[in-house]
N, C-alpha and C positions, 0 to 999 in steps of 0.2 A: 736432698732432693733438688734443692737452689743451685747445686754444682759450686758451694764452699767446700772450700778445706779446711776438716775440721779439729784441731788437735785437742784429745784430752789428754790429762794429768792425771792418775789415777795411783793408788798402792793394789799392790797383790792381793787385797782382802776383797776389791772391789772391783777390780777388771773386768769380769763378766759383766756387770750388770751394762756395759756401755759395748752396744752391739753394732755401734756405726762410727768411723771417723778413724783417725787417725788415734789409736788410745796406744799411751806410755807409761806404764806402771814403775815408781819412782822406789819400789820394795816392799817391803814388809813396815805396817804403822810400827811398829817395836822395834826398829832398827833407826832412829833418829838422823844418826852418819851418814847412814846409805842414802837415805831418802833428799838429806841436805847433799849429798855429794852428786846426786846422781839427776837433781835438779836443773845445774848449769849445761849439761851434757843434754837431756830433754828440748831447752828451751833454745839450744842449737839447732838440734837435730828439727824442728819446728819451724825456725827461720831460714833452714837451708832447703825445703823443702818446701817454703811459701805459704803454710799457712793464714789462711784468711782470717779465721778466729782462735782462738786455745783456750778452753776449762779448764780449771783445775779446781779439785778438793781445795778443802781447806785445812791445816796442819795445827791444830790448835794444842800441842805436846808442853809436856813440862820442859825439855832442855832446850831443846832446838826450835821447838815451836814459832815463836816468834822471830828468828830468824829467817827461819824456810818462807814464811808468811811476809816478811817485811822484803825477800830478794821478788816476792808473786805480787807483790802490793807494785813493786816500782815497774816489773813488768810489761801490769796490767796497766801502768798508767793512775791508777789508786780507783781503780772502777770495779766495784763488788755487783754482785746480784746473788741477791740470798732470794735461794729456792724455796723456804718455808713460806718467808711476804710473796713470791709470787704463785705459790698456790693457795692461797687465800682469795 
């Protein structure tokens, strides 16, 4: 409504649930590769299009996990906001 652009990161399981913005679904949570490969491609296609803010999930996986997490950690700057603390 502020006239941001606003990009989310989402997987296939969850797409629906974000009914505004710019949303990017990064595949299927069970596909580890894709979701790692298909990251760099996302956070392009986001800065070529000027993005003001970008969401993303959080990838908390057994393989990849912490990879996908550590390229959205430098991303973001190392700036989290857990939506559990702020609906409290």
């Amino acid at each position: 409504e502020a006239g941001y652009r606003v990009g989310i990161i989402c997987t296939d399981e969850t797409m629906e649930l974000h009914p505004d913005g710019m949303v990017r679904s990064l595949g299927l949570r069970a596909r580890e590769e894709t979701i790692a490969h298909n990251l760099y491609e996302v956070l392009r296609e986001f800065d070529q299009c000027e993005a003001d803010v970008i969401y993303s999930e959080a990838f908390y996986t057994p393989r990849m996990g912490q990879a996908i997490m550590n390229r959205l950690l430098k991303a973001a700057g190392h700036k989290i906001i857990n939506i559990q603390e702020d609906i409290k």
